[in-house]
C-alpha positions as CSV (number, residue, x, y, z in Angstrom):
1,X,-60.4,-12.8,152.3
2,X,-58.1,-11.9,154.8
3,X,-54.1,-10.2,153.9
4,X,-53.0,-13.6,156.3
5,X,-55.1,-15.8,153.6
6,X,-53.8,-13.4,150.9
7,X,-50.4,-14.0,151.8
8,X,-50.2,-17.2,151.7
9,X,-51.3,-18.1,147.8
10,X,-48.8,-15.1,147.0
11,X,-46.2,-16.3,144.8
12,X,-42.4,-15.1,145.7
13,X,-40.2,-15.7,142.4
14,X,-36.7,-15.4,144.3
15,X,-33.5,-14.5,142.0
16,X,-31.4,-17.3,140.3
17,X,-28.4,-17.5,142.7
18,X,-24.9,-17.2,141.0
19,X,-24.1,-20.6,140.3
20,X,-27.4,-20.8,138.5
21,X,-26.3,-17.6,136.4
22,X,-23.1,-19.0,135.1
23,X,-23.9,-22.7,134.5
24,X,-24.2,-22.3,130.8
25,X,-21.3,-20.3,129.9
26,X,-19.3,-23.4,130.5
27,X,-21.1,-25.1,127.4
28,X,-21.3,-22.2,125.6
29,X,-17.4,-21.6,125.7
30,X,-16.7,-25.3,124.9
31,X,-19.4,-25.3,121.8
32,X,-17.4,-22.2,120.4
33,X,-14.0,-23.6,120.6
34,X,-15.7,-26.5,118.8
35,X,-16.9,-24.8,115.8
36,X,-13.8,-22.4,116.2
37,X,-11.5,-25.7,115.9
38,X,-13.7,-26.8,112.9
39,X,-13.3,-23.3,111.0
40,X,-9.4,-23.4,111.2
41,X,-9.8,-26.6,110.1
42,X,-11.9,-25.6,106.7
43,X,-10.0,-22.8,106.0
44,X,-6.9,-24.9,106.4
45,X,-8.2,-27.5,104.0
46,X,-9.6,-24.4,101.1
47,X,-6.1,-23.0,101.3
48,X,-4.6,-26.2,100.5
49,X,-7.2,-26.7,97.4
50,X,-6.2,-22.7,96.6
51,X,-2.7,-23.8,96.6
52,X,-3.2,-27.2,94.6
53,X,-4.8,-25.5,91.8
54,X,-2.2,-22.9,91.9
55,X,0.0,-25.5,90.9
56,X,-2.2,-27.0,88.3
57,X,-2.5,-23.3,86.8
58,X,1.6,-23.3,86.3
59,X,2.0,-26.5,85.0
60,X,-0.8,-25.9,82.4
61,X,1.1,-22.5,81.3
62,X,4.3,-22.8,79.5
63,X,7.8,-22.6,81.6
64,X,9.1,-19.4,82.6
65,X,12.0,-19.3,80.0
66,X,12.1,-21.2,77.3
67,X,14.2,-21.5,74.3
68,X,14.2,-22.4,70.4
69,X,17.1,-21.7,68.4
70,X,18.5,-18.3,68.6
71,X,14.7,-17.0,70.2
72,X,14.0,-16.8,73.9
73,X,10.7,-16.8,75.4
74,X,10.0,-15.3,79.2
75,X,6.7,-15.3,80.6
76,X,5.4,-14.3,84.1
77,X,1.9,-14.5,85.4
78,X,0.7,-12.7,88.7
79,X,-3.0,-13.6,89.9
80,X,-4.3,-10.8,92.2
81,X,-6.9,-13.3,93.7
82,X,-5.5,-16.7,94.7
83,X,-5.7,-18.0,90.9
84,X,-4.9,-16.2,88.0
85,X,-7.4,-15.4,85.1
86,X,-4.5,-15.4,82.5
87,X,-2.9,-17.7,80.9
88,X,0.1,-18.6,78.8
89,X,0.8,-21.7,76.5
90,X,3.5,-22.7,74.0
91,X,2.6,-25.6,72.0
92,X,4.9,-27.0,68.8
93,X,2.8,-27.8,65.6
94,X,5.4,-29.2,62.7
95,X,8.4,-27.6,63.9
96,X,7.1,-23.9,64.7
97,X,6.0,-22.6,68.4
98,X,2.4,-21.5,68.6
99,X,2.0,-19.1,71.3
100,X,-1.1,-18.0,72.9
101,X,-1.8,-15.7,75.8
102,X,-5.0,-15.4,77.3
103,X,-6.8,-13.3,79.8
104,X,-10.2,-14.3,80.9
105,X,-12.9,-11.7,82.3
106,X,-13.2,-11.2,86.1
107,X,-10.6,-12.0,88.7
108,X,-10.2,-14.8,91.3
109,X,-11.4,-18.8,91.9
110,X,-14.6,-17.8,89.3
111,X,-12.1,-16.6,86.5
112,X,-9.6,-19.4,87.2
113,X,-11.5,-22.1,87.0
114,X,-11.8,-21.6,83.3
115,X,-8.3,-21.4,82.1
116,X,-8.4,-25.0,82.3
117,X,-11.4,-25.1,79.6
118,X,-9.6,-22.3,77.7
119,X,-6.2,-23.9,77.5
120,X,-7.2,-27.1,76.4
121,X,-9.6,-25.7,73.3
122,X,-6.3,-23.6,72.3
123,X,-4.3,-27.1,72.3
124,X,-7.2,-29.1,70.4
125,X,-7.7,-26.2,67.8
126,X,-3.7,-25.9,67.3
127,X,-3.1,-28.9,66.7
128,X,-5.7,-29.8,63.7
129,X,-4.2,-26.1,62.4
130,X,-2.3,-23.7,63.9
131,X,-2.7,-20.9,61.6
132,X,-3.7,-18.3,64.4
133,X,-6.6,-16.8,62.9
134,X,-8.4,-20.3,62.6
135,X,-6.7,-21.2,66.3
136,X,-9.2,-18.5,67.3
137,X,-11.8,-18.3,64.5
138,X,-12.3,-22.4,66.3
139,X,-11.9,-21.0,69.7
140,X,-14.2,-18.4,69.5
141,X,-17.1,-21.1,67.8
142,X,-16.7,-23.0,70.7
143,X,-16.8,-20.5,73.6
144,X,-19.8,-18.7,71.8
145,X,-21.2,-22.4,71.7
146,X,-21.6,-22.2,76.1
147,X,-21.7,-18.0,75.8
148,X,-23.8,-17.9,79.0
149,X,-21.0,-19.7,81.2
150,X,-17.5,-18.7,79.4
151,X,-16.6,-15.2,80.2
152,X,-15.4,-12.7,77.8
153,X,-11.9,-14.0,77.0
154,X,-9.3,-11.5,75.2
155,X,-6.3,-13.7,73.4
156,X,-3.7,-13.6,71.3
157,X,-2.0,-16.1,69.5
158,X,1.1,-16.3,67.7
159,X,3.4,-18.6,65.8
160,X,6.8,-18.8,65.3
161,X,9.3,-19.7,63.0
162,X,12.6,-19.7,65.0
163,X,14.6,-20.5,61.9
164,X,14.0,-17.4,60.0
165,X,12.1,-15.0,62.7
166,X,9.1,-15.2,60.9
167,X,5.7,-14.4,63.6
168,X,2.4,-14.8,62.5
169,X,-0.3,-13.5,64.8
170,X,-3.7,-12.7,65.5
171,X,-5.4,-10.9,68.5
172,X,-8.8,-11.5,70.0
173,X,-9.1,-8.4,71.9
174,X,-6.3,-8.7,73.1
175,X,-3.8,-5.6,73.8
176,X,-1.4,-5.1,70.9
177,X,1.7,-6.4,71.5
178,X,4.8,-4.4,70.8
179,X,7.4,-5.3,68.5
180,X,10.5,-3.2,69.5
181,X,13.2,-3.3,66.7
182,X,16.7,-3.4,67.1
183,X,17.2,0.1,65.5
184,X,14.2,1.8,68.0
185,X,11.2,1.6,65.6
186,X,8.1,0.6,67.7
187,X,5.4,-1.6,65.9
188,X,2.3,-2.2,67.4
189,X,0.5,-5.9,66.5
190,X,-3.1,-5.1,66.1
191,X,-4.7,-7.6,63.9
192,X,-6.9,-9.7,64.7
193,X,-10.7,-9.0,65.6
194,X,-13.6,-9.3,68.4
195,X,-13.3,-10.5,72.0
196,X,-13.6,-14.4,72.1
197,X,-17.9,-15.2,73.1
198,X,-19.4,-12.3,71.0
199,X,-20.1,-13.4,68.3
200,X,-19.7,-17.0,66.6
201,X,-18.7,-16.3,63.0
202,X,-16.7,-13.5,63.8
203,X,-14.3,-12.6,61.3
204,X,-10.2,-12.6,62.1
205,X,-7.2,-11.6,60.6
206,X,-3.8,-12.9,60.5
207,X,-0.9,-10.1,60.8
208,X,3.0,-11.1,60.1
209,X,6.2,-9.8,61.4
210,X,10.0,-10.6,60.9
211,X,11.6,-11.1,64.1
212,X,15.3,-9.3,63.2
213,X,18.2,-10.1,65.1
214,X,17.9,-8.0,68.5
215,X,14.1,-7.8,67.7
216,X,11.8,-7.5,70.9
217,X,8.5,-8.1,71.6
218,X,6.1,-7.6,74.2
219,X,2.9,-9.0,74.7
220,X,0.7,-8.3,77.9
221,X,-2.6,-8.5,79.4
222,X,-4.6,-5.3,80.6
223,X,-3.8,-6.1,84.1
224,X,-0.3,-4.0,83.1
225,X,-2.1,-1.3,81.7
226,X,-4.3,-0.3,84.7
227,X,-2.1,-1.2,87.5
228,X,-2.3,1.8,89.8
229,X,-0.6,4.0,92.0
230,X,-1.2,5.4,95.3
231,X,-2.5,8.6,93.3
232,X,-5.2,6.1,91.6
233,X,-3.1,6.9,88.2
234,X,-2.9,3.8,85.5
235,X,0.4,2.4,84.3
236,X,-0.8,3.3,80.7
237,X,0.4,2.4,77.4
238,X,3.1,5.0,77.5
239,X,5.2,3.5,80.6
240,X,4.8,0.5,78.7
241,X,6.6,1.8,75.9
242,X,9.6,3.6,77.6
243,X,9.9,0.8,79.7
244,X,10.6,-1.6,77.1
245,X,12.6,0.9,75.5
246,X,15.0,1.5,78.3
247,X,15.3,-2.3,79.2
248,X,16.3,-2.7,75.3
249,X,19.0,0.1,75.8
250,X,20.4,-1.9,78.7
251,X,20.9,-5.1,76.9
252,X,23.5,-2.8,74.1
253,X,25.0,-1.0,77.1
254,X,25.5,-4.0,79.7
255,X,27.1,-7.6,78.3
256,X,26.5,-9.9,81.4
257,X,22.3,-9.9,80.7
258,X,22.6,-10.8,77.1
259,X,22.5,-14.5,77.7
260,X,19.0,-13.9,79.7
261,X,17.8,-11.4,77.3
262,X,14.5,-11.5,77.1
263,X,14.5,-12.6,81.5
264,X,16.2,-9.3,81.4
265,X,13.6,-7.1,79.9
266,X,10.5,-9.0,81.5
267,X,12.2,-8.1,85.0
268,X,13.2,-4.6,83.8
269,X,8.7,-4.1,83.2
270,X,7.9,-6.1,85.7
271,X,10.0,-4.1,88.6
272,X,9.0,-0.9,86.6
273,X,5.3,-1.5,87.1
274,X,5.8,-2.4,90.5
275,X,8.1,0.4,91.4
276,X,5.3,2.7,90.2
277,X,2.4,0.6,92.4
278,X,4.6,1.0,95.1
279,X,2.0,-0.1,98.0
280,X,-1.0,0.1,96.2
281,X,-2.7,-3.9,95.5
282,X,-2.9,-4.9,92.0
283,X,-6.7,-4.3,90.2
284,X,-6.2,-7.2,87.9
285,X,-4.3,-10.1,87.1
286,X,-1.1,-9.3,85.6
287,X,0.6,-11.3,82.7
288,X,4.0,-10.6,80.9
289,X,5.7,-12.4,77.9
290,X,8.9,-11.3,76.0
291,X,9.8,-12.8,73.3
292,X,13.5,-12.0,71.6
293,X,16.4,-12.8,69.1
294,X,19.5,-12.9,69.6
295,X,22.0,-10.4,67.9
C-alpha cells in the first residue's frame, strides 16, 4: 500500500474548539444553584420544625416562676443541642404541688423527642397517686416496659405542701438536691433508688423535709455538675454549694431581691456556672430549679 493510500484512511481526531469546551458549565452552574436553592430551602424548613418543638418543650415544662402561698418556684432549662433532654413539671394533686424534674440520657433532637413520652407518664402516674416514690415506682414499670427505646432517664420528684413547708421526695438517679437552711446547715436529698429503665420492680424510697422560713433548695441535673472550663475542669459539687451559699447570703444582706427570691438565687448559679465556662460550649443540657420560703 502506498503512504498516499495510507494517508488517506488515517484518521485525524482534531481538538474540541472552545466553545465546545465550555458548553456544559452553563448547565452545570444552573443545576447547582438549583439544588443550592433547594438546600436553603430544607434547612430553612428543619429550623422552623427545631424551633416549633422548642416551643412545645416550654410549654410542656412548668413556667419559669411560679408561686404558691409563701413558696416560690424558679426553673430554667438550657438545651445544648437545639432541644433539651430535661425537663421540668409542676402538677397540683388535692391541693399540694408535685414537682418533678427530669433529665433524659443523650443530648439533642434523639433525647428530646422523649420528654414528651416522659412528661406525660409523670402527669398520668401523679394523678392516680402522687406519693413520689409510687410517681416513680409507676414510671419506672412503664419505661422498663419499652427498655430498648426509652433512654436511661434520671428524675426526681417532689411534693409540696405550701401550707406548712412540708416536701416529700424521691430521686431516681437523680443528683441530690440541696436543701440550704436558713441558719447555713446544708442537707443533701438522697433518697430514692435506681435510674428509671433498669430494672422494673426496683425498689424506692420516699425522703421528707420541712421547708423553714428562708429555707432553700436546689435541685439540678448533671449538666451543672460537668459544665467545663477552658482548662477542661468540671463545675463540681463543691461550686455548687458555695454558690448557693453566697446567693443565700445576698438575699439577708440586699432587701430589693427578696420579692424574687428564689429568681435571685437561680441567676446568682446560673451566672456563676457560666462565668466559670466563660467560652467554653456546654457538654450537656443544663437544668436549674430553686425552690424557697419566704422569711
Amino acid at each position: 500500500m502506498s503512504q498516499a493510500g495510507f494517508a488517506t484512511r488515517r484518521r485525524i481526531t482534531l481538538p474540541a474548539s472552545s466553545n465546545q469546551r465550555t458548553r456544559p458549565i452553563r448547565p452545570r452552574r444552573e443545576e447547582l444553584e438549583s439544588r443550592l436553592t433547594e438546600l436553603q430551602h430544607d434547612y430553612a424548613e428543619l429550623h422552623s420544625a427545631v424551633f416549633e418543638a422548642g416551643q412545645v418543650h416550654r410549654r410542656l415544662c412548668a413556667p419559669r416562676l411560679i408561686r404558691y402561698r409563701d413558696v416560690e418556684i424558679a426553673s430554667e432549662i438550657f438545651a445544648v443541642r437545639h432541644l433539651a433532654g430535661d425537663f421540668f413539671t409542676v402538677n397540683e394533686a388535692n391541693g399540694r404541688a408535685v414537682l418533678a424534674l427530669g433529665d433524659i440520657s443523650g443530648k439533642g433532637l434523639a433525647a428530646g423527642m422523649w420528654t414528651t413520652h416522659l412528661v406525660s407518664l409523670v402527669g398520668a402516674r401523679a394523678a392516680v397517686n402522687s406519693d413520689p416514690e409510687s410517681v416513680i415506682a409507676g414510671v419506672n414499670r412503664d419505661v422498663c416496659l419499652t427498655a430498648s427505646l426509652v433512654p436511661l432517664t434520671s428524675l426526681f420528684v417532689a411534693r409540696l405542701d405550701a401550707s406548712n413547708g412540708r416536701l416529700e421526695y424521691c430521686s431516681a438517679g437523680h443528683p441530690p438536691a440541696l436543701l440550704l437552711r436558713a441558719n447555713g446547715q446544708l442537707e443533701a436529698l438522697s433518697d430514692g433508688g435506681l435510674l428509671l429503665g433498669v430494672m422494673p420492680n426496683a425498689p424506692y424510697i420516699r425522703g421528707v423535709v420541712e421547708l423553714g422560713r428562708g429555707d432553700v433548695l436546689l435541685a439540678y441535673s448533671d449538666g451543672v455538675l460537668e459544665a467545663l472550663n477552658n482548662a477542661e475542669e468540671e463545675f463540681g459539687l463543691a461550686r455548687i454549694e458555695a454558690q448557693l451559699r453566697r446567693a443565700s447570703l445576698t438575699l439577708h444582706d440586699d432587701p430589693t431581691v427578696k420579692n424574687n427570691s428564689a429568681e435571685a438565687v437561680l441567676f446568682s448559679v446560673l451566672a456563676s456556672v457560666q462565668d466559670f465556662a466563660e467560652t467554653h460550649p456546654l457538654v450537656d443540657d443544663l437544668s436549674l430549679v430553686v425552690i424557697r420560703r419566704a422569711q
